[in-house]
C-alpha positions in Angstrom: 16.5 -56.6 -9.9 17.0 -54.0 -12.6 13.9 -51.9 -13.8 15.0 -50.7 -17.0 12.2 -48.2 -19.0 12.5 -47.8 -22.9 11.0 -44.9 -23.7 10.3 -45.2 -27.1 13.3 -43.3 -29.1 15.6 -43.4 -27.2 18.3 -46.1 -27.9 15.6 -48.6 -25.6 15.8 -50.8 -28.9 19.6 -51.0 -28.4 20.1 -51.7 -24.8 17.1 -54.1 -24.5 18.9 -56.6 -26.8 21.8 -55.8 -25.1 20.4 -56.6 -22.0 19.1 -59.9 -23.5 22.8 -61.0 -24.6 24.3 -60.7 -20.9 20.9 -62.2 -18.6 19.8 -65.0 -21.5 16.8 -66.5 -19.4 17.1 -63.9 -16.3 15.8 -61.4 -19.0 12.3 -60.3 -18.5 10.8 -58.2 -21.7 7.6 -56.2 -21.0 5.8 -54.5 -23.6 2.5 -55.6 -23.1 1.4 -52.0 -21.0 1.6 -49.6 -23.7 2.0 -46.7 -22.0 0.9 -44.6 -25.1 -2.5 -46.1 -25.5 -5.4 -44.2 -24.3 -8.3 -46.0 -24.6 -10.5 -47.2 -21.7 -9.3 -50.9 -22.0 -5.6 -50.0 -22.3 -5.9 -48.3 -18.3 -7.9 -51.3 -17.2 -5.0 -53.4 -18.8 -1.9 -51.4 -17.0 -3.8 -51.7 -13.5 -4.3 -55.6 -14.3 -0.8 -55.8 -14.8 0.4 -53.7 -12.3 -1.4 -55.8 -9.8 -0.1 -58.5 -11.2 3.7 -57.2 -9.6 2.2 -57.0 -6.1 1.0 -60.4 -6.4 4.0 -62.4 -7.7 6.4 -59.9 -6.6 8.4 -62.8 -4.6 8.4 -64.8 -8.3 9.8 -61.9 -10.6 12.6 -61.9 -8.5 13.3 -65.3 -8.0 13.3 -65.8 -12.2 14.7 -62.9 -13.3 17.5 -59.8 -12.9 16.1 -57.3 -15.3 13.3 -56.2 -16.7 13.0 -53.7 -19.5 10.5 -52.7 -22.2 7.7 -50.2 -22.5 6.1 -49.9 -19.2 5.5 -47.0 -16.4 8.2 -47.5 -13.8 6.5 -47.3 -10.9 4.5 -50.7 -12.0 7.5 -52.6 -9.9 7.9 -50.2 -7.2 6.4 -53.0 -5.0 9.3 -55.7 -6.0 10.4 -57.1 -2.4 13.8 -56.1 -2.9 14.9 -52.7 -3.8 15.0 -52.4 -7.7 17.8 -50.4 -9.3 15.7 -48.1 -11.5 16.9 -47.4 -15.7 16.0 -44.9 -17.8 17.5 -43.3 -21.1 16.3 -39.9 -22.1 17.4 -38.1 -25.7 17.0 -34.8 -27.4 13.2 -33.8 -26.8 12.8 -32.7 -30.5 15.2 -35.3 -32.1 12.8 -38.1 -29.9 9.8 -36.0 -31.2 11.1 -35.8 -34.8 12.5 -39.4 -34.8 8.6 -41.1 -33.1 7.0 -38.8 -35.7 9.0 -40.3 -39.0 7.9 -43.5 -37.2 4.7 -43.7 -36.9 3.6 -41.8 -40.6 5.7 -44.2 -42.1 5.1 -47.0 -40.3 1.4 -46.1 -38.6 -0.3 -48.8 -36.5 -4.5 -48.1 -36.7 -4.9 -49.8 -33.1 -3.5 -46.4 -31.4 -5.9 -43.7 -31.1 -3.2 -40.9 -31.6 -1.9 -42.7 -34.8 -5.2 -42.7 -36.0 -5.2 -38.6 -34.9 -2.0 -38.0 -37.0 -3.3 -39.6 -40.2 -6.7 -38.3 -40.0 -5.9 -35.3 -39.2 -2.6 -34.9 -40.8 -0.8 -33.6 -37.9 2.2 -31.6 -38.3 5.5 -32.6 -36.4 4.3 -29.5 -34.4 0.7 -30.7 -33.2 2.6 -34.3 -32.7 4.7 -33.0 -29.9 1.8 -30.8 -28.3 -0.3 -34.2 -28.2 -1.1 -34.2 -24.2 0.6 -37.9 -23.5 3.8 -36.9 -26.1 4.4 -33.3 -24.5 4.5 -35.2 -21.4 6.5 -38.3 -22.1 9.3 -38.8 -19.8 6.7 -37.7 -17.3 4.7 -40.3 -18.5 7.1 -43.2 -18.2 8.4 -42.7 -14.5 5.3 -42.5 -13.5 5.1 -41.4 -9.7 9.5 -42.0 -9.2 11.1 -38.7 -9.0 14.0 -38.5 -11.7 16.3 -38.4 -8.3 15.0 -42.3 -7.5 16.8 -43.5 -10.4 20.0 -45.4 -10.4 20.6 -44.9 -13.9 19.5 -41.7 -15.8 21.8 -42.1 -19.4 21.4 -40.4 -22.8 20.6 -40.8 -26.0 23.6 -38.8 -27.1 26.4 -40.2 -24.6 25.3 -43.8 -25.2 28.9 -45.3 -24.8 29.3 -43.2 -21.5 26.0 -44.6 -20.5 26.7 -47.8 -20.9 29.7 -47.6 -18.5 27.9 -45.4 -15.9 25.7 -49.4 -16.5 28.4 -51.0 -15.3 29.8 -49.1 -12.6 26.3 -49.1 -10.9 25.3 -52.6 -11.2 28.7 -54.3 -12.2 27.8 -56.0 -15.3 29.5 -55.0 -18.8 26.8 -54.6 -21.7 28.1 -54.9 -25.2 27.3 -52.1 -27.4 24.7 -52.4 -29.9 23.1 -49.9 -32.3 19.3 -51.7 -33.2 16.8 -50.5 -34.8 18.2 -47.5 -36.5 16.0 -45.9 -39.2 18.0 -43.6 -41.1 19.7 -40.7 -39.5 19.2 -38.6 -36.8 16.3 -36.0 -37.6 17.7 -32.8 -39.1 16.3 -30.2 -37.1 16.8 -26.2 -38.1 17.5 -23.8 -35.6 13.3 -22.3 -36.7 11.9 -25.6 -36.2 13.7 -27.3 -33.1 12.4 -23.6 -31.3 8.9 -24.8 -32.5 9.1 -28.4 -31.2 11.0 -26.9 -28.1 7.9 -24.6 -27.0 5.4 -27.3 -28.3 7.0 -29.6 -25.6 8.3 -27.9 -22.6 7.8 -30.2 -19.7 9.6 -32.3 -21.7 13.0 -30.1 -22.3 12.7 -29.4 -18.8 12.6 -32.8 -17.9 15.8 -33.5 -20.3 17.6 -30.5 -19.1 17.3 -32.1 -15.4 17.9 -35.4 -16.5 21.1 -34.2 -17.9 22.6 -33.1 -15.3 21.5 -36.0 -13.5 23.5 -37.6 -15.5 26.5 -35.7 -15.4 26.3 -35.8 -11.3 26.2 -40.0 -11.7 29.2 -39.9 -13.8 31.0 -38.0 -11.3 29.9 -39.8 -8.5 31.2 -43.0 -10.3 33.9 -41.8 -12.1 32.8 -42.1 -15.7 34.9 -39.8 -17.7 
């Protein structure tokens, strides 16, 4: 089974439908978990759901190939078979920048950190520094070392990503570019420094994911 994690600004958007296209009914979306949320109830939900893996385990796999939406990945670390593990990281402050514009534009009051950035009228800045954002990727693998993952692709390299896809698991993904608003952030040299030192487990964490990447599509010759 493939474990596919959107973190969210990352192209996730893209390959989820595109993952949707190829598997039809063996496609599993999760986005119930919220990774984000931090209230009480939101933890008690992950854990419910998580559990809920161990339990039908035997099930997922039986119904589906691929699973792929907002989750932490080590919720299906327990899958019976082996899963090939998915992730797509992007530019720490164009993901920053790009989540930002999302969420003033488009704010939803149920999340306690939206509720932070309109109340307290958080700078792009102060966005980034938010404990759960300067940690994302972090966040969304969970306990998997970056190394555990099949797939590690980028943001910026999304048609080489989609073939390092297919040399690892052997199935061709059409590319799609979904939910697009706009253009990519424009980011000065002054303030991508700012967002950079706001966030550095997180360009860290790209910087190794990059290379990462770079090793994959050696190993599998995607040039």
């Amino acid at each position: 089974m493939i474990v596919s994690v959107h973190i969210p600004k990352t192209a996730g958007t893209s390959l989820g439908r595109a993952l949707q296209d190829r598997f039809e009914d063996r496609f599993l979306e999760d986005y119930g978990d919220r990774p984000l949320a931090d209230e009480p109830e939101d933890e008690v939900r992950r854990v419910a759901s998580k559990r809920e893996v161990v339990a039908f385990g035997d099930d997922l796999i039986s119904r589906y190939d691929v699973v792929h939406g907002h989750f932490i990945a080590d919720k299906y670390v327990t899958l019976p078979d082996t899963p090939v593990f998915c992730v797509i990281l992007r530019d720490p402050a164009e993901r920053a920048a790009s989540h930002y514009r999302q969420w003033r534009d488009l704010p939803n009051p149920a999340n306690s950190m939206v509720r932070r950035l309109m109340h307290e009228g958080l700078d792009l800045a102060a966005f980034c520094a938010l404990p759960r954002m300067a940690k994302i990727y972090r966040l969304f693998l969970g306990t998997i070392p970056l190394e555990r993952f099949d797939i590690v692709g980028l943001t910026e390299a999304y048609e080489d990503t989609l073939k390092l896809f297919e040399a690892v698991t052997g199935v061709g993904l059409a590319e799609r570019v979904d939910n697009v608003a706009g253009h990519r952030p424009r980011i000065g040299p002054e303030e991508r420094a700012a967002l950079e030192l706001a966030q550095p487990d997180n360009v860290a964490f790209y910087d190794a994911g990059r290379r990462r990447f770079e090793d994959l599509c050696r190993q599998y010759g995607v040039v």
